[in-house]
Biotite code that builds the C-alpha atoms (Angstrom):
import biotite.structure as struc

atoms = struc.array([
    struc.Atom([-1.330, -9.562, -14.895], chain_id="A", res_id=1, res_name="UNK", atom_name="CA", element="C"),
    struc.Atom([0.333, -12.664, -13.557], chain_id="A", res_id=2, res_name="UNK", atom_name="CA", element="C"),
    struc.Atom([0.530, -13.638, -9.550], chain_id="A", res_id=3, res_name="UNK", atom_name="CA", element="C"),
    struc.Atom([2.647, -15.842, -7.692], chain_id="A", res_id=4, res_name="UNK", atom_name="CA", element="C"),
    struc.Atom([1.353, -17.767, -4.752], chain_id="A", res_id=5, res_name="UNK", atom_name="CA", element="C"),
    struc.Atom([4.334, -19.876, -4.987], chain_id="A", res_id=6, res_name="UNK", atom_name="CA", element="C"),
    struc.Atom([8.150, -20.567, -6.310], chain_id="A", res_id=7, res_name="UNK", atom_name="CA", element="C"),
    struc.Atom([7.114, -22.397, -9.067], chain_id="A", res_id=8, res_name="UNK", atom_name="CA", element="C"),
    struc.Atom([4.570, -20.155, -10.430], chain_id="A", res_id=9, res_name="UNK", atom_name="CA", element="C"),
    struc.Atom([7.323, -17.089, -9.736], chain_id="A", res_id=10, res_name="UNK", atom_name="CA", element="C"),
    struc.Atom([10.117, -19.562, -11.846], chain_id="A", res_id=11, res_name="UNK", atom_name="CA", element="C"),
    struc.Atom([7.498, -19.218, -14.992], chain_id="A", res_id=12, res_name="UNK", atom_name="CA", element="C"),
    struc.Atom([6.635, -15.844, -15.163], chain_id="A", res_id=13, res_name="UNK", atom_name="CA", element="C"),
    struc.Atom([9.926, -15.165, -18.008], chain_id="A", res_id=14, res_name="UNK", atom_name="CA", element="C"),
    struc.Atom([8.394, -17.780, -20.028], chain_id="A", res_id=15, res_name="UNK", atom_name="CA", element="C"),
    struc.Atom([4.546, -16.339, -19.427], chain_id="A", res_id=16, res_name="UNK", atom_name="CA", element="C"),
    struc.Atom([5.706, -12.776, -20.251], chain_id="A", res_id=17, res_name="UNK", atom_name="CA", element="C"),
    struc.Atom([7.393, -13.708, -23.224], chain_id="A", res_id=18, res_name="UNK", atom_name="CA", element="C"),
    struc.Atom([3.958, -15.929, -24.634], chain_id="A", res_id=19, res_name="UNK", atom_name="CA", element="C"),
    struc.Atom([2.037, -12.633, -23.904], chain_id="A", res_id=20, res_name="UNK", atom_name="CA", element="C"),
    struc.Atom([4.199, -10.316, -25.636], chain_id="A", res_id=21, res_name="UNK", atom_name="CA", element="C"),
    struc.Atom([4.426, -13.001, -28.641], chain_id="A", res_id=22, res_name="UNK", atom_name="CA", element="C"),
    struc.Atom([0.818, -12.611, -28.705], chain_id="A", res_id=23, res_name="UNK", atom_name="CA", element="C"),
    struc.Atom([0.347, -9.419, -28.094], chain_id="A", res_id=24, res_name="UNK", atom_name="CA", element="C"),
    struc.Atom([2.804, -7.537, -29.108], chain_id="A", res_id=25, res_name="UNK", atom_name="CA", element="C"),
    struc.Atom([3.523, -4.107, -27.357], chain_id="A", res_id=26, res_name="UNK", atom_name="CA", element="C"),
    struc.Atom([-0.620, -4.049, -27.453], chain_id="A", res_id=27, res_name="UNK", atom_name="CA", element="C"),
    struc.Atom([-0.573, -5.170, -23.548], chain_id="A", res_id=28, res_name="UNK", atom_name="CA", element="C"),
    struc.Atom([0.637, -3.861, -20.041], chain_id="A", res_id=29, res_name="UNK", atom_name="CA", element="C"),
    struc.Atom([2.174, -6.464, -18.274], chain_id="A", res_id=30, res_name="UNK", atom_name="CA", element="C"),
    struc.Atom([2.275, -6.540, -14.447], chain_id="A", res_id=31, res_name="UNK", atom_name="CA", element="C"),
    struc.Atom([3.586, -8.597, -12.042], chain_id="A", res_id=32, res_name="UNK", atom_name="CA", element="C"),
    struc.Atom([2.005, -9.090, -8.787], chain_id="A", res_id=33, res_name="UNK", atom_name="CA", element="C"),
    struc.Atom([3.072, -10.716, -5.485], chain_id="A", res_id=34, res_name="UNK", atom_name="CA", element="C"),
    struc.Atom([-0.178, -11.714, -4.234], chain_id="A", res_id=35, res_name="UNK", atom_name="CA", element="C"),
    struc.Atom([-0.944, -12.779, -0.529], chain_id="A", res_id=36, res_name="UNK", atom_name="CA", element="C"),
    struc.Atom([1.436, -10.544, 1.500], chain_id="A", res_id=37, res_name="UNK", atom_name="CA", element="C"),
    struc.Atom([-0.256, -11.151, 4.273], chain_id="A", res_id=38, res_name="UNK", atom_name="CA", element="C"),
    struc.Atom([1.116, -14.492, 4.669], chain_id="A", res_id=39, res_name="UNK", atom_name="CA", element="C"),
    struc.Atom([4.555, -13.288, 6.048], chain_id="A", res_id=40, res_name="UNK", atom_name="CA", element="C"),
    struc.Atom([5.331, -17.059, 7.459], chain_id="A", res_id=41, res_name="UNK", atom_name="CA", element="C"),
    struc.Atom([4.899, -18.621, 3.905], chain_id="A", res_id=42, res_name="UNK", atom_name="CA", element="C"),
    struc.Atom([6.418, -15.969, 1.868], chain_id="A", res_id=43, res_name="UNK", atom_name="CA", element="C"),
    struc.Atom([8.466, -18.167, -0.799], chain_id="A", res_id=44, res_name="UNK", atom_name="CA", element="C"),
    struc.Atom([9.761, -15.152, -2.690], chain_id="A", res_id=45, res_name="UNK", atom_name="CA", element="C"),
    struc.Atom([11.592, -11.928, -1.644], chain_id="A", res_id=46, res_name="UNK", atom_name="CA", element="C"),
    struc.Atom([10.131, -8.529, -2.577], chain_id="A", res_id=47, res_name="UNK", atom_name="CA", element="C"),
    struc.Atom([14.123, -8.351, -4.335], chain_id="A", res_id=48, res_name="UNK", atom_name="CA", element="C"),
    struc.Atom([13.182, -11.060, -6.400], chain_id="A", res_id=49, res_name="UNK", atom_name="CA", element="C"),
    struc.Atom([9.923, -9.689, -7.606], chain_id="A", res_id=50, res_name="UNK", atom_name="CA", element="C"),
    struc.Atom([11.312, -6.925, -8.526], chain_id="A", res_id=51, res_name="UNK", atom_name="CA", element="C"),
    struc.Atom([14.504, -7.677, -9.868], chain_id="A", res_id=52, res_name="UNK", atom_name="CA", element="C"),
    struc.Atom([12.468, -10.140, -11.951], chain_id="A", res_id=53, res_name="UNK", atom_name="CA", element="C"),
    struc.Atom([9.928, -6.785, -13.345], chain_id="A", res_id=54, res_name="UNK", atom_name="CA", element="C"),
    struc.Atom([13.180, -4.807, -14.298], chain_id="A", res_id=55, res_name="UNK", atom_name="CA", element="C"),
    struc.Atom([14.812, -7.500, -16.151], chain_id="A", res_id=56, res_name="UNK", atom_name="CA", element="C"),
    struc.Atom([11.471, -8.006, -18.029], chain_id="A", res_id=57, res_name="UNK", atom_name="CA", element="C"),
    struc.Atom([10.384, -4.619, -18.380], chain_id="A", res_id=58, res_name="UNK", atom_name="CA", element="C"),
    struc.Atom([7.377, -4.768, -16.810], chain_id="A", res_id=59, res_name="UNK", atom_name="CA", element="C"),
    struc.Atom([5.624, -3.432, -13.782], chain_id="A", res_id=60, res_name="UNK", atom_name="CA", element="C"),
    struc.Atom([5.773, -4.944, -9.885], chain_id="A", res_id=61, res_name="UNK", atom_name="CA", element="C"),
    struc.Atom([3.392, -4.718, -7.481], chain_id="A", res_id=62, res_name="UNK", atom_name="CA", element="C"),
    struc.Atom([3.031, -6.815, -4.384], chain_id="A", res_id=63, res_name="UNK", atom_name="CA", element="C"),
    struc.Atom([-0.811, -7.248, -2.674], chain_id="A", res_id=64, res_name="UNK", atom_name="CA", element="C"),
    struc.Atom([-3.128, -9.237, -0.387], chain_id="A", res_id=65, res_name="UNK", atom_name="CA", element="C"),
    struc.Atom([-6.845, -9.377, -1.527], chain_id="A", res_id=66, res_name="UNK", atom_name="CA", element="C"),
    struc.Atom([-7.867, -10.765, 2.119], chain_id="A", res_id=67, res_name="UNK", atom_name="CA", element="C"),
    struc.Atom([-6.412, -7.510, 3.642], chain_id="A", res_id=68, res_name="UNK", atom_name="CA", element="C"),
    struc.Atom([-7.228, -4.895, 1.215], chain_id="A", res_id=69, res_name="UNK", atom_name="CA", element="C"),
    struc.Atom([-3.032, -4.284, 1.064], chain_id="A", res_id=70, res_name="UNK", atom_name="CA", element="C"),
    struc.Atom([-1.918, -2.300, -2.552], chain_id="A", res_id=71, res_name="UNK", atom_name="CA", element="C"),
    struc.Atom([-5.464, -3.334, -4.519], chain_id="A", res_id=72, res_name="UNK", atom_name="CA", element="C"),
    struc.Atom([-6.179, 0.284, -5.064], chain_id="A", res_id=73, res_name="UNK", atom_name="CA", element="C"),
    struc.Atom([-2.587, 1.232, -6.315], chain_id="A", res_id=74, res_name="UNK", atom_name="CA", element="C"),
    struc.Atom([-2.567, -1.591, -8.554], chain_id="A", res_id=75, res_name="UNK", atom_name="CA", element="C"),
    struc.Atom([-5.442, -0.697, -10.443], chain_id="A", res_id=76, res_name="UNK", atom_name="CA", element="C"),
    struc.Atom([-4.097, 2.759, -10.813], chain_id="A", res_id=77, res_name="UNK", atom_name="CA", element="C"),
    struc.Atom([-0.685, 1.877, -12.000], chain_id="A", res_id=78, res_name="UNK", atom_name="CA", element="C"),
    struc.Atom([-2.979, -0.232, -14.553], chain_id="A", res_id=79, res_name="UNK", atom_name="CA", element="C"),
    struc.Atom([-5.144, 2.842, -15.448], chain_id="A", res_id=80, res_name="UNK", atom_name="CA", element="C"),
    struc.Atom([-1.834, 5.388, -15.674], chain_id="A", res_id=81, res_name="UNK", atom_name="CA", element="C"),
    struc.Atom([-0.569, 3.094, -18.269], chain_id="A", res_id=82, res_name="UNK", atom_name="CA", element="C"),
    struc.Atom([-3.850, 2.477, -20.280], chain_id="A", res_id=83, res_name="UNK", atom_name="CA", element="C"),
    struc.Atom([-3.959, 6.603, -20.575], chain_id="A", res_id=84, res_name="UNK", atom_name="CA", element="C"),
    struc.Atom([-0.647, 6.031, -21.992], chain_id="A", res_id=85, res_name="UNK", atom_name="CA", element="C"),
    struc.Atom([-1.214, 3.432, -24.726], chain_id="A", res_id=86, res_name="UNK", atom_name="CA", element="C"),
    struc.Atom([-4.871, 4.832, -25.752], chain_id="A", res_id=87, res_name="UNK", atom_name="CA", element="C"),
    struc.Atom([-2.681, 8.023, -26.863], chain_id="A", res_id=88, res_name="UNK", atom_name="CA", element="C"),
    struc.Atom([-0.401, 5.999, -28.583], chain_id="A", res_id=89, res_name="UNK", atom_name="CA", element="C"),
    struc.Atom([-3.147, 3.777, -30.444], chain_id="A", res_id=90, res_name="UNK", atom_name="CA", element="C"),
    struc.Atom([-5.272, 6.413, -30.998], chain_id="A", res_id=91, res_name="UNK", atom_name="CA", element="C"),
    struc.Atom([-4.069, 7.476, -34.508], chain_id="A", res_id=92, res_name="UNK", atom_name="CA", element="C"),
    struc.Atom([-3.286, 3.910, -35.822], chain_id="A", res_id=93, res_name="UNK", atom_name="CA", element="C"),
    struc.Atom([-5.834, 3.234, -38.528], chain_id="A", res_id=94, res_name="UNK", atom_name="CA", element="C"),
    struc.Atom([-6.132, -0.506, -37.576], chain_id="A", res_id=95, res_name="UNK", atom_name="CA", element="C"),
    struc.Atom([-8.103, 0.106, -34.919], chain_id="A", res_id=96, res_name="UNK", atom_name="CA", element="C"),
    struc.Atom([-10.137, 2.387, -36.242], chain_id="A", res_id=97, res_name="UNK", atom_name="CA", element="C"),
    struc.Atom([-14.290, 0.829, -36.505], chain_id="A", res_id=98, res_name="UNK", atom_name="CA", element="C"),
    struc.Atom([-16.770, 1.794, -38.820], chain_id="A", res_id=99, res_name="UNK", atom_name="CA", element="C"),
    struc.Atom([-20.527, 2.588, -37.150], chain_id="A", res_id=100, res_name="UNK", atom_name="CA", element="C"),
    struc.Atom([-22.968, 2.911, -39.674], chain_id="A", res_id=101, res_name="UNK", atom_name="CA", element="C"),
    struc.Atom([-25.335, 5.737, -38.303], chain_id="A", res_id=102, res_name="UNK", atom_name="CA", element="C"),
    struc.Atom([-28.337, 5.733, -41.093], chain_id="A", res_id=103, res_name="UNK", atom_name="CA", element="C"),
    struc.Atom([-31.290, 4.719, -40.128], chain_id="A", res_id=104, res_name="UNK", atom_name="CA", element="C"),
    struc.Atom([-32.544, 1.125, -41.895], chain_id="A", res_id=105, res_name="UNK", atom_name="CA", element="C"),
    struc.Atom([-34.507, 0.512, -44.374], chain_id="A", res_id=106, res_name="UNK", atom_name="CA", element="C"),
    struc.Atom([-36.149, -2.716, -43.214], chain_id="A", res_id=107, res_name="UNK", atom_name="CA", element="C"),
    struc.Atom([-39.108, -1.932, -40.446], chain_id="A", res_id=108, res_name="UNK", atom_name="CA", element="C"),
    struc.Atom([-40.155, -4.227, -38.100], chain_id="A", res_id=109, res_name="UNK", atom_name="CA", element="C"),
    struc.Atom([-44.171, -5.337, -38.162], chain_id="A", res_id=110, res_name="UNK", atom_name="CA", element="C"),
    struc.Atom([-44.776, -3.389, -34.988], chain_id="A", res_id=111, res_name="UNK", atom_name="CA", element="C"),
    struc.Atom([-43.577, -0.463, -36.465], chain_id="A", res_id=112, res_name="UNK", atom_name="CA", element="C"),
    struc.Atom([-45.645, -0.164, -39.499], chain_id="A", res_id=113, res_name="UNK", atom_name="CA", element="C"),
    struc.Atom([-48.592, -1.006, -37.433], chain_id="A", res_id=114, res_name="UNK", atom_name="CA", element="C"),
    struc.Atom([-48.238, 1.666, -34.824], chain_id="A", res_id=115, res_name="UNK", atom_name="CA", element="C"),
    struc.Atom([-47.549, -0.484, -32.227], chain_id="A", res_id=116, res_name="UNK", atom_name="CA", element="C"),
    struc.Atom([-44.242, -0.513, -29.429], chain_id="A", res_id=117, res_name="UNK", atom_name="CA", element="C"),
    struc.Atom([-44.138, -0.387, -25.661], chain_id="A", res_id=118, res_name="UNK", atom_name="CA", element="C"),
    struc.Atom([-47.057, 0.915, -23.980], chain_id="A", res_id=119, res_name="UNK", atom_name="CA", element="C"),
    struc.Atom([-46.300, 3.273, -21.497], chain_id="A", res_id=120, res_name="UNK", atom_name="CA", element="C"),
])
């Protein structure tokens, strides 16, 4: 998730995206967010340029304010929508696949074998 508070930070976000996708891969949602809305007198970039930036990238756009409660909930569901996505995606690739090894050990501890534990 990257936010802009200002110009500069927006002017990055190309070469962000492309260091997280590098690293990444498609194993990542990437969203943009316009952060501090509420600010209306210090706005340094349009809602046209947030989003014109998310559609040349691909990605999703969002704008919010924290202080005022403004789009948090919708952002975390856009979030959630596209985990559901990728977990059905990833769920067959044998990479990510873990082991758990479910017997029980061998090796017991000194309370154990003396009949000790929590007391109740």
């Amino acid at each position: 998730m990257t936010t802009f508070a200002d110009r500069q930070s927006f002017l990055n976000t190309s070469k962000w995206i492309e260091e997280v996708r590098t690293e990444r891969e498609s194993d990542v949602i990437v969203v943009l967010v316009g952060n501090k809305t509420d600010l209306v007198d210090k706005r340094q970039v349009s809602i046209e340029e947030g989003d014109g930036k998310a559609r040349e990238s691909g990605i999703m756009f969002i704008e919010t304010s924290a202080k005022v409660g403004f789009n948090i909930k919708p952002l975390f569901r856009k979030i959630a929508a596209a985990l559901r996505g990728m977990e059905t995606q990833s769920s067959t690739k044998q990479e990510d696949m873990v082991d758990v090894n479910l017997k029980p050990s061998t090796n017991t501890s000194q309370t154990e074998q003396q009949g000790g534990g929590c007391a109740g």
